[in-house]
N, CA and C atoms as a LAMMPS dump frame, in Angstrom:
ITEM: TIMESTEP
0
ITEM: NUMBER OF ATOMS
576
ITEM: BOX BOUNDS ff ff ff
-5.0000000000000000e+02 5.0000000000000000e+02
-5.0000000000000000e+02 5.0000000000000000e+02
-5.0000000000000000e+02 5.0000000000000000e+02
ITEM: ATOMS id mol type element x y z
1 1 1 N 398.76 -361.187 -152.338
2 1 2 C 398.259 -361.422 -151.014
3 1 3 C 398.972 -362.642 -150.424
4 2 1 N 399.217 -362.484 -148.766
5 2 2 C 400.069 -363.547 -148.343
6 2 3 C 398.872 -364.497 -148.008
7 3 1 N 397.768 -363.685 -146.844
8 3 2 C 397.099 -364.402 -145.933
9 3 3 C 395.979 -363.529 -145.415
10 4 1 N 395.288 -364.18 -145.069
11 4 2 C 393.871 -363.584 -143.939
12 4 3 C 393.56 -363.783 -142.969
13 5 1 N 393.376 -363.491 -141.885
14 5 2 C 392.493 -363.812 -140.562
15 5 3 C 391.591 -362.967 -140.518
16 6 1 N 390.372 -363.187 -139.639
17 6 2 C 389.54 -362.629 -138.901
18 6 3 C 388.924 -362.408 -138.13
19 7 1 N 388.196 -361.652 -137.219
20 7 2 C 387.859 -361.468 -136.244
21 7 3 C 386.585 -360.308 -136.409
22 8 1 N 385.641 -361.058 -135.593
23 8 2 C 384.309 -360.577 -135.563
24 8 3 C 383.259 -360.061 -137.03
25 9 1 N 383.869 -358.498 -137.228
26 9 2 C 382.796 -357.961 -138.501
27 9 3 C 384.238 -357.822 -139.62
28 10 1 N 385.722 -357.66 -139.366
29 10 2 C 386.82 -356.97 -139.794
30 10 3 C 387.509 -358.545 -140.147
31 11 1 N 388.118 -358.287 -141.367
32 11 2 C 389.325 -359.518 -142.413
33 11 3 C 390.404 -358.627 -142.045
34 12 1 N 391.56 -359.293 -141.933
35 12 2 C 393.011 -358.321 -142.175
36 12 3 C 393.562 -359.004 -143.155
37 13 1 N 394.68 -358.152 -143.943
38 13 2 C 394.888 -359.032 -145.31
39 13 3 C 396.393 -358.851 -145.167
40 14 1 N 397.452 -359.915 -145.259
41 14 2 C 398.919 -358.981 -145.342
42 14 3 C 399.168 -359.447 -146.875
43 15 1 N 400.326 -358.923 -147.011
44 15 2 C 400.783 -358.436 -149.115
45 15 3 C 402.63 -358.894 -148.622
46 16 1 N 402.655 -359.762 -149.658
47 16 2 C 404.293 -359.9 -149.845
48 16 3 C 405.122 -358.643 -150.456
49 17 1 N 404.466 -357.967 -151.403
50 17 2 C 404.811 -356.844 -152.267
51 17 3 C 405.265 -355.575 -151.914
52 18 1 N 406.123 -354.66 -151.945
53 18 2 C 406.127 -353.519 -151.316
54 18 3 C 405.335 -352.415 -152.209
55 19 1 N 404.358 -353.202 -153.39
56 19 2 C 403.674 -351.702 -154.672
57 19 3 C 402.467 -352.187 -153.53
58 20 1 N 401.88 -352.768 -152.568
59 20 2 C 400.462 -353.274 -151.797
60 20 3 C 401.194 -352.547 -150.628
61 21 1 N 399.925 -352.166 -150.024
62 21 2 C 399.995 -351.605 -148.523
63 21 3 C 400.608 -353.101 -147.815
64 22 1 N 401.448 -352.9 -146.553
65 22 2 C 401.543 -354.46 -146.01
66 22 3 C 400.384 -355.368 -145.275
67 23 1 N 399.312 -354.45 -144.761
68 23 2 C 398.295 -355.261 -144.413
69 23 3 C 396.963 -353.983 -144.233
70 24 1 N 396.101 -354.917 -144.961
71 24 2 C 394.761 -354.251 -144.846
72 24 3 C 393.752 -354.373 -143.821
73 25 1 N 392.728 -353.44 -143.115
74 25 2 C 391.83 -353.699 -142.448
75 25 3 C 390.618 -353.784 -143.175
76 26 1 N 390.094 -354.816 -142.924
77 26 2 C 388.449 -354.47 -143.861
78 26 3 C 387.499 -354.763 -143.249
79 27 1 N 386.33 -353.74 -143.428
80 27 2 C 385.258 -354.074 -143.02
81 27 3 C 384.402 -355.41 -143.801
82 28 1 N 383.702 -355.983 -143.098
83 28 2 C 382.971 -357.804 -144.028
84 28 3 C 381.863 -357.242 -144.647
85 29 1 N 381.364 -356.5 -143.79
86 29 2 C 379.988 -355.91 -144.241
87 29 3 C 379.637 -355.046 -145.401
88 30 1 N 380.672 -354.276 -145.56
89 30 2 C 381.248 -353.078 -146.476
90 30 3 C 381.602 -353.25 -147.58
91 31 1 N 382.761 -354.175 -147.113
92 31 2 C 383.797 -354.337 -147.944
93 31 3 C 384.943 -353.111 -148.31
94 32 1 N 384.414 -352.251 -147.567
95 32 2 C 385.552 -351.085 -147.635
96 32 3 C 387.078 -351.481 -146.385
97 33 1 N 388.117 -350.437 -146.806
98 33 2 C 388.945 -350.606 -146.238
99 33 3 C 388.925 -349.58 -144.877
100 34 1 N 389.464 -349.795 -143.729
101 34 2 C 389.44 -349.507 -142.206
102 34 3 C 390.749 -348.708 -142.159
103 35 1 N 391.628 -349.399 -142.622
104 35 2 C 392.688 -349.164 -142.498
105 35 3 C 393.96 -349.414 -143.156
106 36 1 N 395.18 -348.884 -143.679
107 36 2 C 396.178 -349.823 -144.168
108 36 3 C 397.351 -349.293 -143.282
109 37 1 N 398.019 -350.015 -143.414
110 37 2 C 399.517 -350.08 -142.81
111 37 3 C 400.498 -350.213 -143.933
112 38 1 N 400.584 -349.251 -144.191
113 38 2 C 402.021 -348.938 -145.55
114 38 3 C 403.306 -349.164 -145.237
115 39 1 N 404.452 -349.099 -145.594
116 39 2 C 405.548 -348.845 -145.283
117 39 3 C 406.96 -349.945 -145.971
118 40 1 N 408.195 -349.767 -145.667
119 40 2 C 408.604 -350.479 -146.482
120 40 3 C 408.694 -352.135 -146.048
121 41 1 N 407.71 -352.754 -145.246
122 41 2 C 407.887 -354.041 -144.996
123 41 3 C 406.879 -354.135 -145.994
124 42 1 N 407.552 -355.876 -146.374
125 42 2 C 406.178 -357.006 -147.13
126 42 3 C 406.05 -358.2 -146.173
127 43 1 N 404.613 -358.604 -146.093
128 43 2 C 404.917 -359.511 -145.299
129 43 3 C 405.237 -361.033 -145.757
130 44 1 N 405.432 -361.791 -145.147
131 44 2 C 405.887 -363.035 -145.328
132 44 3 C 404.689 -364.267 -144.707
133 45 1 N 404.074 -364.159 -143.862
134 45 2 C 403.058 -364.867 -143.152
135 45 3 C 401.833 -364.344 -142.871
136 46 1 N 400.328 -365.074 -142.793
137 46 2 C 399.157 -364.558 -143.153
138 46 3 C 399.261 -364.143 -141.691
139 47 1 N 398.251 -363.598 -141.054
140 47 2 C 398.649 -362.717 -139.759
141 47 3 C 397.793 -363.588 -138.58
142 48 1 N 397.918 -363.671 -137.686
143 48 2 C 397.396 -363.772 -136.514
144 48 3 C 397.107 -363.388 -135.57
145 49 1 N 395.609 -363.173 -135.377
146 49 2 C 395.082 -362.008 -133.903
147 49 3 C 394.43 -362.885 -132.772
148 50 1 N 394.652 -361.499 -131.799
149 50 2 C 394.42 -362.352 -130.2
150 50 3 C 394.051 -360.797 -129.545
151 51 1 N 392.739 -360.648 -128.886
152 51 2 C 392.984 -359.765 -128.175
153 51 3 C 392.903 -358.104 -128.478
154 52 1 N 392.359 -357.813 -129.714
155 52 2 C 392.6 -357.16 -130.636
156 52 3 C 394.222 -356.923 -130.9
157 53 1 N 395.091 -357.8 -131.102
158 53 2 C 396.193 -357.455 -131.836
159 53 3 C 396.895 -358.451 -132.857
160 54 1 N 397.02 -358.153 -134.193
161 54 2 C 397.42 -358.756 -134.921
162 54 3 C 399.199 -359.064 -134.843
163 55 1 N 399.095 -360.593 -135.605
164 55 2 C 401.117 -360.581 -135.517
165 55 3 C 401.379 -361.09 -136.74
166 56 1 N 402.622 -360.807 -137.164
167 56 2 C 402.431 -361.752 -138.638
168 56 3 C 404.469 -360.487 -138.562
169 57 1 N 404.417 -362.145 -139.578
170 57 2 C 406.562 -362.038 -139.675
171 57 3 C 406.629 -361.116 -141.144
172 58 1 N 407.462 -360.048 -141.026
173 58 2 C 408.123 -358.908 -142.084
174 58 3 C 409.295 -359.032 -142.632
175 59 1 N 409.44 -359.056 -143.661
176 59 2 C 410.716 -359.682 -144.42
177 59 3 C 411.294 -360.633 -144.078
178 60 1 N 411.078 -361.703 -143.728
179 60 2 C 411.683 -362.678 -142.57
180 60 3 C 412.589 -362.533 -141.701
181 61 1 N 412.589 -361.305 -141.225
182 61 2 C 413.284 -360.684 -139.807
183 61 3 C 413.02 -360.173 -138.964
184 62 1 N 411.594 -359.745 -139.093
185 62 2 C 410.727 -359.155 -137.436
186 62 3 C 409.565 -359.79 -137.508
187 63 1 N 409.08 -359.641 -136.198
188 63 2 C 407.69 -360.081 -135.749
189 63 3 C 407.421 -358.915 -135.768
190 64 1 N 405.988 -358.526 -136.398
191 64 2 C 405.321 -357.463 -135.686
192 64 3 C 404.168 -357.041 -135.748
193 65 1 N 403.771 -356.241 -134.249
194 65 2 C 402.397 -356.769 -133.688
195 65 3 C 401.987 -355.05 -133.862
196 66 1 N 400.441 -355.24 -134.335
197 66 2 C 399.912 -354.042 -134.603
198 66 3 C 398.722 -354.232 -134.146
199 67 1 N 397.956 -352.973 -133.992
200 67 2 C 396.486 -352.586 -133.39
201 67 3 C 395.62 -353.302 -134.564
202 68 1 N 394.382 -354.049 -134.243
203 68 2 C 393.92 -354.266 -134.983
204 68 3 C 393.174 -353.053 -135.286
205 69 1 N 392.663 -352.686 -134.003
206 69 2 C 391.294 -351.5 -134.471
207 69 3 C 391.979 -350.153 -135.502
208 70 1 N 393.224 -349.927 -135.588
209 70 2 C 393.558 -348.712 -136.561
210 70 3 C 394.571 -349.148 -136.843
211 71 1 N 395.865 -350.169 -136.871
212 71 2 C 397.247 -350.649 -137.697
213 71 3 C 397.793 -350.064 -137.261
214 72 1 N 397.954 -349.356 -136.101
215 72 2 C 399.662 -348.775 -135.495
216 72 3 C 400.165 -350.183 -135.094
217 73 1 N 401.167 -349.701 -135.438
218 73 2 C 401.856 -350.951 -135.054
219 73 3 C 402.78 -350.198 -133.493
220 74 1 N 402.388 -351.662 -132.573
221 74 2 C 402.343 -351.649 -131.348
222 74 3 C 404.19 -352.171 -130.792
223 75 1 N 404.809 -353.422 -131.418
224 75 2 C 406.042 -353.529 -131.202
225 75 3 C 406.458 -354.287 -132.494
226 76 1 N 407.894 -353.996 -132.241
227 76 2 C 408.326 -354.941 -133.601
228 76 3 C 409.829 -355.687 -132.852
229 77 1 N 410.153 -356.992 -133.209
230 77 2 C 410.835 -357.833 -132.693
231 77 3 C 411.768 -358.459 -134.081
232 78 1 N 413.165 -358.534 -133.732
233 78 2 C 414.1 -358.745 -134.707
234 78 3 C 414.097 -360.429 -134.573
235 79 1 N 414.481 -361.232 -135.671
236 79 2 C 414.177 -362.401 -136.044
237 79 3 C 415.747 -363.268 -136.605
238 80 1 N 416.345 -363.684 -136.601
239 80 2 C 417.592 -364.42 -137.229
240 80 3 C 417.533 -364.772 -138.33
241 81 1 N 416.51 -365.643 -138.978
242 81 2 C 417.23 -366.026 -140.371
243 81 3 C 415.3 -366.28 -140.517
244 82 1 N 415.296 -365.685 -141.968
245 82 2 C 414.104 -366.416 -142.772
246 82 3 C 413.729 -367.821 -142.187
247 83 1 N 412.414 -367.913 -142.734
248 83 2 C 411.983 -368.411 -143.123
249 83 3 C 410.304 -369.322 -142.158
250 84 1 N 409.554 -368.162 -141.906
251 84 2 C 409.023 -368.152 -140.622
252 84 3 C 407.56 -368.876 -141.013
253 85 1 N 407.004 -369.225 -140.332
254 85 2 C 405.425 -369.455 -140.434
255 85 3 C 404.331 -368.589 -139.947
256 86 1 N 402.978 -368.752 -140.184
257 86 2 C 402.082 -367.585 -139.274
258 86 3 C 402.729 -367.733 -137.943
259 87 1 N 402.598 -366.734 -136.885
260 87 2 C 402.838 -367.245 -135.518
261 87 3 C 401.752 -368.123 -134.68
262 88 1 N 402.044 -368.33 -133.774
263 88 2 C 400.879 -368.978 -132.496
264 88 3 C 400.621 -368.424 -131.799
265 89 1 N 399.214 -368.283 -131.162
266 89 2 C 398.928 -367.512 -129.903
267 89 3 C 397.953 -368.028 -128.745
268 90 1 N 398.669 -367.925 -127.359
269 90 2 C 397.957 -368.472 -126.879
270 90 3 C 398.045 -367.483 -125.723
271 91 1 N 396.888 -366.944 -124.816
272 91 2 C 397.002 -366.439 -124.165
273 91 3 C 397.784 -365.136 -124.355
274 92 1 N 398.77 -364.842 -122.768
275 92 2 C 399.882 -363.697 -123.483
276 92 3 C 400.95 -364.468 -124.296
277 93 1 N 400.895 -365.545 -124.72
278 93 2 C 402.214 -365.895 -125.424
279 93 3 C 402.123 -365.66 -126.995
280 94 1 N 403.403 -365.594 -127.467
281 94 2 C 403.02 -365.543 -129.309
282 94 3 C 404.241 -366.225 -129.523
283 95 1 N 404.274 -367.298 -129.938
284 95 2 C 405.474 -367.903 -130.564
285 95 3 C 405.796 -367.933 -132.075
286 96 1 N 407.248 -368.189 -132.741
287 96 2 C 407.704 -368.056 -134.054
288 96 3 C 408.35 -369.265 -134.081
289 97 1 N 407.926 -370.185 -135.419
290 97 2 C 409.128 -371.085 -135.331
291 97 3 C 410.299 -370.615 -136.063
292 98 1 N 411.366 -371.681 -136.043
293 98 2 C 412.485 -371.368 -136.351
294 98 3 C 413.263 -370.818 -137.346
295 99 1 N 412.467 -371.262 -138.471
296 99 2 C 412.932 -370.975 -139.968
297 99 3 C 414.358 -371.433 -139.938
298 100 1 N 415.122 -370.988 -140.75
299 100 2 C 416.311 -371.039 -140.898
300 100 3 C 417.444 -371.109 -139.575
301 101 1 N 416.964 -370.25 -138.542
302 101 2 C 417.418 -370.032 -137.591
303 101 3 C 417.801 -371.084 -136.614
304 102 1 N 416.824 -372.006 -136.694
305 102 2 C 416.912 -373.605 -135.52
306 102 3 C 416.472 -372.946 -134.351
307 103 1 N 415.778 -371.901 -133.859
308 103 2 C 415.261 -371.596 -132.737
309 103 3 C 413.947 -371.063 -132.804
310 104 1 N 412.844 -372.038 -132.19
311 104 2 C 411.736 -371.016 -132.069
312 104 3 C 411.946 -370.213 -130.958
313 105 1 N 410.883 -369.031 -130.764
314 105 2 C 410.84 -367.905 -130.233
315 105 3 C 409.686 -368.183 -129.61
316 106 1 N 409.756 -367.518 -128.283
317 106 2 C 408.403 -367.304 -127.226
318 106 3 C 408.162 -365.966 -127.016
319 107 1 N 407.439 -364.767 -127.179
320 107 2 C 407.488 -363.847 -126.774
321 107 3 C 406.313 -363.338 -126.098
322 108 1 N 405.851 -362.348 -125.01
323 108 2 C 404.752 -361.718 -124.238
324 108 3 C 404.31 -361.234 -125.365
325 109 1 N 402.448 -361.294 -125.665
326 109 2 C 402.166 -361.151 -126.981
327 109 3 C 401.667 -359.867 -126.292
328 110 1 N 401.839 -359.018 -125.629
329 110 2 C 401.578 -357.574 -125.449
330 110 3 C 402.713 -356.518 -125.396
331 111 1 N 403.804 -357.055 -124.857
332 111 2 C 404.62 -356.485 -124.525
333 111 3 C 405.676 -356.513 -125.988
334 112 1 N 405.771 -357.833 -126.007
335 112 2 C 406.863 -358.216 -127.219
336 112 3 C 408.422 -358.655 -126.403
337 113 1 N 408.453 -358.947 -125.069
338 113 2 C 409.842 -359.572 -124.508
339 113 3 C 410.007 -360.451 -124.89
340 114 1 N 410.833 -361.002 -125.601
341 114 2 C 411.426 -362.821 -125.428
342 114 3 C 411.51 -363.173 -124.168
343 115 1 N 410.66 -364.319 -123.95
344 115 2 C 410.488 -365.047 -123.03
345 115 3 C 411.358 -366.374 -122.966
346 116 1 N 411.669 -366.831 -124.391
347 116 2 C 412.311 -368.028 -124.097
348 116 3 C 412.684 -368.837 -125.976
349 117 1 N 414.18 -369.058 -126.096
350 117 2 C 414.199 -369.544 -127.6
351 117 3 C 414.055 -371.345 -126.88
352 118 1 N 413.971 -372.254 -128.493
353 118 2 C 414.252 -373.993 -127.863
354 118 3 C 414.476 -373.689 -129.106
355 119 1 N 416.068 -374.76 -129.234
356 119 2 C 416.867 -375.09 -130.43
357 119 3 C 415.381 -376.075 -131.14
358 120 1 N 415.276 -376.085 -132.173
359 120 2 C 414.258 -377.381 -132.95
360 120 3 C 415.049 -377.228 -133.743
361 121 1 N 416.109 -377.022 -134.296
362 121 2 C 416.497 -377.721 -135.916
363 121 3 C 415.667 -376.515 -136.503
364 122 1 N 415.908 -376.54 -138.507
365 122 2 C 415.146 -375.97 -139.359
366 122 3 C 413.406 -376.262 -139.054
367 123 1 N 412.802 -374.844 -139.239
368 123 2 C 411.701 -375.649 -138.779
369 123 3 C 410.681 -374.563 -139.891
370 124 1 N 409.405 -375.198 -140.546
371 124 2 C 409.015 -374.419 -141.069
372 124 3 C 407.463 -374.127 -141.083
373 125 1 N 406.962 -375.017 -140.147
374 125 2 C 405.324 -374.709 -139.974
375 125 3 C 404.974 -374.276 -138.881
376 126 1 N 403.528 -373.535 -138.783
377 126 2 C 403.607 -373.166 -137.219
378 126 3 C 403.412 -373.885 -136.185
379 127 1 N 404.363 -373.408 -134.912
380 127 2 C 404.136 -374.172 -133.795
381 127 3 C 402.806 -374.012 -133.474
382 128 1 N 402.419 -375.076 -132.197
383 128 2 C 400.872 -375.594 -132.241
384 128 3 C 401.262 -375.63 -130.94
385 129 1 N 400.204 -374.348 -129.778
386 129 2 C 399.647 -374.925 -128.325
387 129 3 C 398.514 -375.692 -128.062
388 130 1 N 399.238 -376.086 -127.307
389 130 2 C 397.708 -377.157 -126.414
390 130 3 C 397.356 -376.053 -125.124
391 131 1 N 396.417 -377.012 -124.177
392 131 2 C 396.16 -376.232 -123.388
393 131 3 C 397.374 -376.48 -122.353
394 132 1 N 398.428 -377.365 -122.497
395 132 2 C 399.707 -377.337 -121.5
396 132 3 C 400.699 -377.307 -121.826
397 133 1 N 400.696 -376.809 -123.115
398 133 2 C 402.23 -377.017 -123.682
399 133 3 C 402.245 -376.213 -125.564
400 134 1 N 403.432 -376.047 -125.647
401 134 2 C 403.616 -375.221 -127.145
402 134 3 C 404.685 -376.453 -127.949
403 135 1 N 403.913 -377.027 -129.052
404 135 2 C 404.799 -378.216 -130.03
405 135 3 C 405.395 -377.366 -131.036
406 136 1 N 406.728 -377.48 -131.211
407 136 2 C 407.288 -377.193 -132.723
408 136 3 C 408.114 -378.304 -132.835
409 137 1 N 407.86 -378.812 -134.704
410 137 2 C 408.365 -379.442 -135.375
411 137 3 C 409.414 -379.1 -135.996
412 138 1 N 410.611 -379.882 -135.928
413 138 2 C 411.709 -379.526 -136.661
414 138 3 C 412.284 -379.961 -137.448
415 139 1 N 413.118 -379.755 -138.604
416 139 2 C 413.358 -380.909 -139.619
417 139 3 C 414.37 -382.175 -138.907
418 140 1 N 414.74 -381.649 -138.229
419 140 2 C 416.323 -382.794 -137.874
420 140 3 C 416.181 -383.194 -136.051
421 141 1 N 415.509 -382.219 -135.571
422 141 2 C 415.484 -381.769 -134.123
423 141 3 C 414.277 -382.764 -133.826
424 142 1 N 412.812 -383.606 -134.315
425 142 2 C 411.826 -384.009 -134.17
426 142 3 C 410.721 -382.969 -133.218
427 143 1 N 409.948 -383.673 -132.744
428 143 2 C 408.746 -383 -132.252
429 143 3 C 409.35 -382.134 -130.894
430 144 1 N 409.26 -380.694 -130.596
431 144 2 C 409.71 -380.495 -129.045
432 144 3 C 408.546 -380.015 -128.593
433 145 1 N 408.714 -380.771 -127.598
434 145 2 C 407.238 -380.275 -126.4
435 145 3 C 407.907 -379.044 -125.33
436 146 1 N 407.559 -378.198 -125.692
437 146 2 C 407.774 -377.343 -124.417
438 146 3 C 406.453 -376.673 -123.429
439 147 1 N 406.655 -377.021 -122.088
440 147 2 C 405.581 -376.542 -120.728
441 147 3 C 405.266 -374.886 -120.98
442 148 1 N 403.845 -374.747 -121.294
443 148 2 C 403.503 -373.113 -121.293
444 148 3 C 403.877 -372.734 -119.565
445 149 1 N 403.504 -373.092 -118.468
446 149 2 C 404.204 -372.596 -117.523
447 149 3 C 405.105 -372.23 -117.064
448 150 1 N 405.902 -373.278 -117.738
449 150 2 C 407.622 -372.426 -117.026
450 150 3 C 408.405 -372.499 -118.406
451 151 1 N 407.604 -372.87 -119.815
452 151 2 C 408.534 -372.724 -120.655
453 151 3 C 409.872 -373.148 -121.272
454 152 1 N 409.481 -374.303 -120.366
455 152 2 C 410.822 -375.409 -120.565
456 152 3 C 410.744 -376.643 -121.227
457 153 1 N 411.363 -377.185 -121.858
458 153 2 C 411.738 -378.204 -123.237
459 153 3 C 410.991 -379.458 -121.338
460 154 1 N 410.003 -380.133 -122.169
461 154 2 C 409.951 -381.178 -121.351
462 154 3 C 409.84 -382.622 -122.058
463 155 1 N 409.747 -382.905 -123.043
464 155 2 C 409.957 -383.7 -123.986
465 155 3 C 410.736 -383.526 -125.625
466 156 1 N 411.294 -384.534 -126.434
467 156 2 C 411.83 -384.502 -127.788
468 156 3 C 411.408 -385.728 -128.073
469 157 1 N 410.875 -385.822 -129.495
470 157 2 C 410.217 -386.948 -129.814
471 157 3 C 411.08 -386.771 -131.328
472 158 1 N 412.216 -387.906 -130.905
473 158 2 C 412.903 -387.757 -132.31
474 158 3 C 412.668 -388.578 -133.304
475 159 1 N 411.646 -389.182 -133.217
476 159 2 C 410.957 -390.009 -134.459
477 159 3 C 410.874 -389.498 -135.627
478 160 1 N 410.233 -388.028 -135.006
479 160 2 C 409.503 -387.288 -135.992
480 160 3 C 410.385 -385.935 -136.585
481 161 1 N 410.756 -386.798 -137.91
482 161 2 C 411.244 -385.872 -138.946
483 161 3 C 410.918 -385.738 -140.047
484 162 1 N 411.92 -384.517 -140.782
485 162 2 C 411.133 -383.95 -141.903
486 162 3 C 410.099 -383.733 -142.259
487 163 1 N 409.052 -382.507 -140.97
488 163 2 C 408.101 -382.203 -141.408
489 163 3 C 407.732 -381.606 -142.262
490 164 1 N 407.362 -381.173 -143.281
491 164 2 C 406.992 -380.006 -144.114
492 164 3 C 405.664 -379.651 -144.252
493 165 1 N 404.574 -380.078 -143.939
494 165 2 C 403.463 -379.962 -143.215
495 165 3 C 402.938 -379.288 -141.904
496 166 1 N 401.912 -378.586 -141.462
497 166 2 C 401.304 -378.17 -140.311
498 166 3 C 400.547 -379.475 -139.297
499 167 1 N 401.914 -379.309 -138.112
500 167 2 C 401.352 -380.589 -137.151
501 167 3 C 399.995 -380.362 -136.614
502 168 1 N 399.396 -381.213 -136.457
503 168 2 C 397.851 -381.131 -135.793
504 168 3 C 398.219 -382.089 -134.86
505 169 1 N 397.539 -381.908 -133.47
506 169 2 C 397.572 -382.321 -132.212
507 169 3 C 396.135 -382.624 -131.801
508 170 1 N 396.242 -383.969 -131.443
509 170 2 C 394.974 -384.479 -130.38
510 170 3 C 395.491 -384.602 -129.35
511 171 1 N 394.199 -385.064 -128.865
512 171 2 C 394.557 -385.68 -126.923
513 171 3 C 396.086 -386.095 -126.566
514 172 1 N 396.305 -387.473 -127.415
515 172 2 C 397.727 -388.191 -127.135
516 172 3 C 398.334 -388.439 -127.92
517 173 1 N 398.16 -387.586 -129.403
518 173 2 C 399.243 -388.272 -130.311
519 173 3 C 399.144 -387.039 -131.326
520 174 1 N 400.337 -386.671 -132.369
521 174 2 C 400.485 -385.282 -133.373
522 174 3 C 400.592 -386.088 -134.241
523 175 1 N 399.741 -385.433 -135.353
524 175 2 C 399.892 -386.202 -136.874
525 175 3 C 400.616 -385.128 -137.503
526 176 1 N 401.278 -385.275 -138.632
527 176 2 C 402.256 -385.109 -138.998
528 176 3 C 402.58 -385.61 -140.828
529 177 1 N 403.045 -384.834 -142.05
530 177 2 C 403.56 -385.715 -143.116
531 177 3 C 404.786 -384.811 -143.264
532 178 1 N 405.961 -386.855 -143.6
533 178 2 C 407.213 -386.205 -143.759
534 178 3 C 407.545 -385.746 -144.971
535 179 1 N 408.235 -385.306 -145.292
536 179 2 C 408.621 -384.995 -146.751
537 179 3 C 410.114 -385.733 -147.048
538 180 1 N 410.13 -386.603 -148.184
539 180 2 C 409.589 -386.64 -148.896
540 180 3 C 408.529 -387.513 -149.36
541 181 1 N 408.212 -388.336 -148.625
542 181 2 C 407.884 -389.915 -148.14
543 181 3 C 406.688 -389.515 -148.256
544 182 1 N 406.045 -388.547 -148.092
545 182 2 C 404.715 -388.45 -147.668
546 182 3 C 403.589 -389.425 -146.778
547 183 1 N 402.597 -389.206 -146.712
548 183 2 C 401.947 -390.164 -146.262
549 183 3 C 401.273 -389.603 -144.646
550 184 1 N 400.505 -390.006 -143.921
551 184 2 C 400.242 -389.106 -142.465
552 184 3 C 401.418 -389.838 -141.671
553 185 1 N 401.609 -389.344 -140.465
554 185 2 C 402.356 -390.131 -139.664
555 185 3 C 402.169 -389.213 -138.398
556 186 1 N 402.236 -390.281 -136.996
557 186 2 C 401.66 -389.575 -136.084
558 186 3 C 403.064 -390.242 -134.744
559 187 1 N 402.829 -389.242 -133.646
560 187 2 C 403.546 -390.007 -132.553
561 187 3 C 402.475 -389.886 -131.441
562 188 1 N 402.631 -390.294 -130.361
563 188 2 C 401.691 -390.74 -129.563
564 188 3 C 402.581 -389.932 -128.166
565 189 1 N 402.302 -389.226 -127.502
566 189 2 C 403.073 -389.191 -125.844
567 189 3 C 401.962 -388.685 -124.984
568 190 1 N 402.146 -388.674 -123.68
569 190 2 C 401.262 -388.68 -122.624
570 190 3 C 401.521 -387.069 -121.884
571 191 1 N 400.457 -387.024 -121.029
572 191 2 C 400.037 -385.376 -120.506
573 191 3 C 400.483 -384.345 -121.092
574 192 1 N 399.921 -384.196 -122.514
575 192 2 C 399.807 -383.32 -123.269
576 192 3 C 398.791 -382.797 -123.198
């Protein structure tokens, strides 16, 4: 098993393995299964739903978004290089960070268009929206703030490197641990 989310009475489960279905539907109540989604993907990231639709990264080269209520899968989106995190979702957006690639991804979380890449460097945890903006951390690239409205890089906070950790965001400042140094570490910027 990679990961779980849930939503309402139903767990979804995705499987790295190709001998495991790639992701399960389950009922909470039951405990029986709803649904599986077979085929030759394994997944790589625990999944994330919005809307009834789940997303979660396949061999580390597609995004792809399936029905929660029965597992058709709804679109699938090609990816550059390993090495992805769960995605983010906010609204219609679903973002991927970079992995290997140095570009996160913005895409319409219904449709599946790329909306918009931002170079971050290697990047390996998931990006994090606020209510005005989408943060990804990058190893070399530091913190990038990009505007959910128009989707444009409006800050780089190059303090902040070598994350290997999941950034958490308050009001005015992202905490953060570097690797290898460990320890918390935070930056501070304004109208976030």
């Amino acid at each position: 098993m990679v990961g779980v989310c849930a939503d309402g009475s139903f767990a979804y489960v995705t499987y790295r393995t190709a001998v495991e279905p790639g992701i399960l539907g389950l009922d909470l109540q039951s405990g029986d299964t709803e649904w599986t989604l077979n085929g030759p993907s394994a997944f790589d990231t625990p999944p994330a739903i919005s809307d009834g639709l789940l997303y979660a990264v396949a061999d580390g080269s597609e995004l792809v978004c399936v029905s929660a209520a029965d597992g058709t899968v709804e679109w699938r989106r090609s990816l550059p290089e390993k090495g992805y995190a769960r995605p983010a979702i906010a609204g219609e957006l679903v973002a991927v960070n970079a992995g290997q690639g140095e570009q996160a991804r913005v895409f319409d979380a219904g449709t599946g268009d790329e909306l918009t890449t931002v170079k971050t460097g290697e990047s390996y945890t998931q990006p994090v929206f606020t209510e005005d903006a989408l943060m990804v951390a990058g190893r070399d690239a530091g913190l990038v703030v990009v505007e959910r409205s128009s989707l444009e890089v409006s800050a780089r906070h190059s303090s902040v490197g070598h994350v290997d950790s999941q950034i958490s965001v308050g009001t005015d400042e992202a905490f953060y641990v570097p690797a290898p140094s460990g320890g918390l570490h935070h930056v501070a910027f304004e109208g976030r």
